[in-house]
C-alpha angles and dihedrals in degrees: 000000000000143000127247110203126189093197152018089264094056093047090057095054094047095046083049090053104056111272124138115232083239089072113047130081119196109220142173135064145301090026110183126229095245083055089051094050086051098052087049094051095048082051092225127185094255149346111204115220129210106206147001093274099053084056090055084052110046082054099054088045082050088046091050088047103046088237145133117219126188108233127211114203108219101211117194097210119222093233122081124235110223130206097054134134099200119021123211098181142346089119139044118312165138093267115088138314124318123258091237092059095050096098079058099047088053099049091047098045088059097043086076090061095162089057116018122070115178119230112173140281136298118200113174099163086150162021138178087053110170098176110094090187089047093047088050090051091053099058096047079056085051090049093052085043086055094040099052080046088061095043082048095046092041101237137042128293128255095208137028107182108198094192123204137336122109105125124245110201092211083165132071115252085032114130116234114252099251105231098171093058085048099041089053087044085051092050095054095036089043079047095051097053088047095062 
């Protein structure tokens, strides 16, 4: 296991709690330079990153620093994912970069060879799902996003982050999300990506 962290904050308690650089991937929004900087100098897995720009200037804070960094690349998918309560991406939007400028973010994420490493992808568009089937068909969706990444970078990924979803019924007359109909329909769609 690993920790995701969304800011510096949260990298120093998890460094302080044990956990190796190596382990640990810095994601969200709006991350500042300094936090950047930060992530570079612990050496951590990933940062993943929301947009072509943060990927110019993680390289330039690499490049300061005379380090390598892995990169992430946070996709926000065309296509919507349905069944959820609160939605983070499928338009549009402020997270991350569009799926239509992914051929772009890979090409330039290896153009800066000497301080970009990339890892993977990271796609969260949305939490409180309740849909099990819906869930399922999203992250066949995820797994043809990673695998034209890896057509795009040339060789496989070391990391598909399939970010949030599963439903919490905090309220009464809520159904329960039902894990066990989604984790059989992950096995054989996981089984089916592996053959």
């Amino acid at each position: 296991t690993g920790a995701e962290v969304a800011s510096s904050g949260e990298l120093v308690v998890v460094r302080a709690a044990g956990f190796a650089p190596e382990d640990i991937v810095f994601a969200g929004p709006a991350k500042t330079d300094e936090e950047l900087r930060m992530a570079v100098q612990e050496g951590i897995f990933a940062v993943n990153v929301e947009s072509l720009n943060e990927i110019d200037r993680l390289a330039t804070i690499a490049r300061r620093e005379e380090r390598k960094i892995g990169v992430g690349l946070r996709v926000n998918p065309a296509a919507q994912l349905m069944g959820s309560q609160m939605r983070m991406g499928g338009t549009v939007g402020q997270f991350g970069l569009d799926e239509a400028d992914l051929p772009e973010a890979v090409r330039r994420t290896l153009s800066y060879q000497d301080q970009l490493v990339l890892r993977g992808i990271h796609i969260y568009t949305a939490t409180q799902v309740f849909d099990a089937d819906a869930l399922l068909e999203h992250c066949r969706n995820i797994f043809e996003i990673a695998l034209q990444t890896a057509d795009l970078a040339g060789g496989p990924l070391e990391m598909v982050d399939f970010g949030g979803g599963f439903g919490v019924p905090y309220f009464e007359k809520m159904e329960e999300f039902d894990l066990e109909r989604f984790g059989e329909g992950y096995g054989q769609l996981l089984a089916s990506y592996r053959s």
